[in-house]
Structure formats: structure tokens, C-alpha cells
N, C-alpha and C positions, 0 to 999 in steps of 0.2 A: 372440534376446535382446531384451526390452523397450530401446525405444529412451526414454534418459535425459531427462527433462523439467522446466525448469527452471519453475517462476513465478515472476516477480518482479514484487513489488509496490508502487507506489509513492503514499503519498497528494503531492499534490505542491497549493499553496493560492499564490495569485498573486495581491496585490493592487494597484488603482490608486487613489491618496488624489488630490485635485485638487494641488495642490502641498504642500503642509502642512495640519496643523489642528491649531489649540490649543482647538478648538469643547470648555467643559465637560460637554456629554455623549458627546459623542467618546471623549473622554480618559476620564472613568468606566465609559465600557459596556468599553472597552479593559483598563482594571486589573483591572475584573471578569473578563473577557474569559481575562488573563494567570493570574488567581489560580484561576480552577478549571483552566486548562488546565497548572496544577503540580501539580495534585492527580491520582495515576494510582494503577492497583494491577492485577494479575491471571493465573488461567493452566488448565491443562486433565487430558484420557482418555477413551478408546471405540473402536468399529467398526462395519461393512457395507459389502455389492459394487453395492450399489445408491442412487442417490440419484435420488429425485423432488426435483426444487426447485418453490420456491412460487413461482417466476417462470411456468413453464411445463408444470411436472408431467410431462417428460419426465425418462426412465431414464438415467441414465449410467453404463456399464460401466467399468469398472478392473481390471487385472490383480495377479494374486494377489501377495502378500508386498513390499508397497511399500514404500521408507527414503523419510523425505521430512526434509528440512532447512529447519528454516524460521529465517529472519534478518531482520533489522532491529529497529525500535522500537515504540512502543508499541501500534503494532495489529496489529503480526506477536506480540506478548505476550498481544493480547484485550483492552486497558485500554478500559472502559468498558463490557462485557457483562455485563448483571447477572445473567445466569447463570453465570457464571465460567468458564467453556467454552473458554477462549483465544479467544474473536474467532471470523475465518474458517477458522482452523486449525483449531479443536477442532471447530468442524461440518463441513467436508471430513473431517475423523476418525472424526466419530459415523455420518457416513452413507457410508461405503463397507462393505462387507462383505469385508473386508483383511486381515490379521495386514500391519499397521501398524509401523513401529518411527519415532516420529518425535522427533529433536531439534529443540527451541527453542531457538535464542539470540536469539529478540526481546527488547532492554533499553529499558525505557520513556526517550526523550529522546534516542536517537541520532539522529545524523546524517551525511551521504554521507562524511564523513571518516572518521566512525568505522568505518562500516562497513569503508572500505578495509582499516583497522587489522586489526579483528577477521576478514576474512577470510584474513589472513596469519597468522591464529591455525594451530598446530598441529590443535586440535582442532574447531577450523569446517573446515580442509582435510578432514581423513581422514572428516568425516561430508559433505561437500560429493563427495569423490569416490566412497563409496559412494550418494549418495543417486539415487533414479529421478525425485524432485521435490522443488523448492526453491521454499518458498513464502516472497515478502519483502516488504516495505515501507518504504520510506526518501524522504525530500524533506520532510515537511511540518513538523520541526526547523529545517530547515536556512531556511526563509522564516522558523519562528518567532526563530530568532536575532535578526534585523532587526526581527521586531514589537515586541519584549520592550524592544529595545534603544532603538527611536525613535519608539514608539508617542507621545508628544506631539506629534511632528512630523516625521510620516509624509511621505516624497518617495518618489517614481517611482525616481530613479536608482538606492537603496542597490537596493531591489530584483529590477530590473534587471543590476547587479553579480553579485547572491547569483546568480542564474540564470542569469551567465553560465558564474561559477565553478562551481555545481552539475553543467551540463551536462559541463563536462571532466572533473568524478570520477564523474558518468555512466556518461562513457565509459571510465573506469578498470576500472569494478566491472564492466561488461558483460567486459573483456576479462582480466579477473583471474579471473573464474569461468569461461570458458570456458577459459581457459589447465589450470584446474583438471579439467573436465569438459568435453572439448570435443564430446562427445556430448550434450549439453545440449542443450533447446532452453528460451531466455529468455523469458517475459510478464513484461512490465513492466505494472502496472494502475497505470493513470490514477488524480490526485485528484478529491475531492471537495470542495465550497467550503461550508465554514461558518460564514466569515464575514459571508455575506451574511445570515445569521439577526440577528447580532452589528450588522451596518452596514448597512442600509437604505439607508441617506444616499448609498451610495456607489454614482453610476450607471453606473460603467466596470467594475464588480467582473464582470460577464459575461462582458466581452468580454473584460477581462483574463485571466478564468480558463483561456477555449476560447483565448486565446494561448499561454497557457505551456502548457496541453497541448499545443497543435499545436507546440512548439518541445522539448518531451519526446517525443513521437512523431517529430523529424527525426532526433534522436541516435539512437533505438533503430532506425529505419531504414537504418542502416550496417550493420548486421551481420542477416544475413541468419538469423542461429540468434535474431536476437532478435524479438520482436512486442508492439507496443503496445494493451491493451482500456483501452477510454474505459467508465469509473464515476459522472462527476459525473451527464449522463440520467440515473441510477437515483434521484438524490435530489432531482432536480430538482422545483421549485415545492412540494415538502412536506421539506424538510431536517430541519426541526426535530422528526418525527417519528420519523427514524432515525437521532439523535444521544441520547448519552447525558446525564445532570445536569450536566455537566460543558460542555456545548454545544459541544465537540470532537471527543471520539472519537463512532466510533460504539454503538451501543446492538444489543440483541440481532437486533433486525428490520435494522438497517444491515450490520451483519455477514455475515446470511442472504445480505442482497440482492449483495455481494463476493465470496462462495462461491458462491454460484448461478452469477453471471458469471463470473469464472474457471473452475468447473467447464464450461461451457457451451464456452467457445473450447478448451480442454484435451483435452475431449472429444474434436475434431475429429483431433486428434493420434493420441492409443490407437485410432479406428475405423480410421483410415488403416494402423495399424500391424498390425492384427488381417486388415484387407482385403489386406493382403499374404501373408500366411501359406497 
């Protein structure tokens, strides 16, 4: 029996402001910043057993007749793909050669609470227990709360806070899905920082980012069904190329470049499974 594979995906955006700033271009790149990242829309269909990605041009094999559950918010829905394709979903769809059966519950604007919620849904369980792979995304509401909220005067601590309490429904949802499917195995994918398109200005925003990932990589390191892929390297020093109008989500090529990685670590999993046989 195909052994159950979970992905999880998470954009997850960490910023460090020097103490505040009431700076007037600060604050206008900010509203702009806030106002297209309220503007969302999107979603998908297709198939095949092979996929070359534009990363590497190597094959990746899948086995036949896959359920794939895919959760969270607005990039596990596609928002910002101007192909409409659902995002990374709808291209892992298009390029496997499958009979595919896949549910979305990505809803544009969730966040790690909600998620909790919704997978205590009836109907996320019964597709979460039949699925072979759960592809998600969730964190990068849950930062935007604080932006939205104190973007005039921006502090290190609310931040800090958000990221503490995130980490703990982290670990909720890690041990909620596996209570569900403890044949799973979890990727959690690392965020990508597109702020730093947005704020220049801001010269911690690097190091802040490669922190919060390495403190979302500790949590997912408890559980042994789980595993963390680092995404921001894919966009790094050209962002604003694989972001959409929007200067948040990604764009069709940012998308590509999240399916290619995922499928690339996922991989390793079905050869391993296949080598057994």
C-alpha cells in the first residue's frame, strides 16, 4: 500500500522595523502594501505521471490513482496565478500522469487558527483520511494580522508574540493531522519574504526572515513524520519577478518554482517506497 504523504505548506513573512516608524513613505508603501494584499481571487483541473520541472529537468515518478487534500489559504487556493491554475496545486495536477481526485479547502485569508477549526471540519477529516497527499499553506495571515494592525508603528515585540503563539498552533495542526492520518508523512514549506520588495529601508528584514524560518524548522523538528523545505533561496535577490500585481502572492513562475520544490523533496519519499517493493 502506497505509504500516505502529507505536504505542508507554509508561507510564513517575519519582519524587523528598527523600533517604530511614523517615516511618510514608510507608512504609504505600507497602505499600498495592505490594499492590494486585500485584493485576492482564484482556483484549478488536469493530469500526468511525469513531471520535468524547470528547475532541473529531472522526471518525477508517482503512483497511480492519487487523493490529494489540499488546505489552507490563499496560495494553497492559487491567488495570484494569472493562469488560474490554482497556484502550486493546479501544476502538481497538470503534470503528473494520475487519475487525481483532488480537494481544496484553500480559503483566501486564513490563518493557523482557522485552520485548526476547519480541520475539525467533518468534511476536511473524511478527505484528510482518505488522502495519499495534503498539500497546505498557512502563517503568512497570521504576521499579516500585526501588519495590517500596527503598520504606523511597527515594534519587534507584537511580532515576536505572533510567532510565539503561531508556533504553538503549529504544533496543534502537526499533531491534529497526524492523530487523523498517522501514516502521513508532513512537509511543511518554508516562507518567502516580499517585503523586502515593499521595504528596502529595512536592513534586519534578512536576518529576521532566515530566523523565523529556523524557529519554524525547530517546531517541525519534534515530530519525526514531519519535515521542513526552505523556499525563500528560490526567490531570492529577483522577488519581484515571481510575485504577482499584487506584490504578495506569487505569480505563475513563483508557483512553478514551489511545485518544482516540493515535488523534488516528495520525490525522495515514493523512490524509497517503490525501492522497497
Amino acid at each position: 500500500m502506497f505509504k500516505k504523504i502529507i505536504i505542508f505548506t507554509s508561507l510564513f513573512i517575519f519582519i524587523l522595523l528598527p523600533t517604530s516608524f511614523a517615516n511618510k513613505s514608510l507608512s504609504e508603501n505600507a497602505e499600498m502594501f495592505i490594499e492590494r494584499y486585500d485584493k485576492q481571487s482564484v482556483q484549478q483541473e488536469k493530469i500526468n505521471n511525469t513531471l520535468i520541472t524547470n528547475i532541473d529537468k529531472r522526471p518525477y515518478f508517482f503512483p497511480q490513482n492519487l487523493k490529494i487534500t489540499a488546505l489552507g489559504d490563499s496560495l494553497t487556493k492559487g491567488v495570484g496565478d494569472e493562469t488560474d491554475n490554482s497556484g502550486y496545486v493546479g501544476l502538481i495536477e497538470d503534470n503528473l500522469e494520475n487519475e487525481i481526485d483532488i480537494d481544496n479547502f484553500g480559503i483566501s485569508g486564513y490563518r493557523s487558527d482557522q485552520l485548526l477549526k476547519l480541520i475539525k471540519e467533518p468534511d476536511t477529516q473524511n478527505s484528510l483520511k482518505e488522502a495519499d497527499l495534503v498539500l497546505m499553506t498557512i502563517g503568512a495571515n497570521d504576521m499579516m494580522k500585526v501588519f495590517k494592525r500596527d503598520f504606523s508603528h511597527l515594534k519587534v515585540e507584537p511580532f515576536f508574540n505572533e510567532l510565539n503563539d503561531f508556533k504553538k498552533r503549529l504544533t496543534n495542526i502537526f499533531k491534529e493531522i497526524h492523530a487523523i492520518n498517522s501514516d502521513a508523512k508532513i512537509y511543511l514549506i518554508g516562507f518567502y519574504d516580499p517585503f523586502s520588495e515593499y521595504f528596502p529601508e529595512i536592513e534586519e528584514l534578512s536576518y529576521i526572515s532566515s530566523s523565523w524560518s529556523t524557529e519554524t524548522n525547530k517546531v517541525t523538528d519534534q515530530f519525526e513524520y514531519a519535515y521542513y523545505i526552505y523556499t525563500n533561496p528560490l526567490f531570492k535577490g529577483d522577488v519581484a519577478n515571481y510575485l504577482s500585481d499584487d506584490n504578495f502572492h506569487p505569480n505563475n513562475k513563483g508557483y512553478t518554482k514551489i511545485a518544482n520544490e516540493a515535488l523534488r523533496h516528495i520525490s525522495k519519499e515514493v523512490d524509497d517506497f517503490y525501492d522497497t517493493k
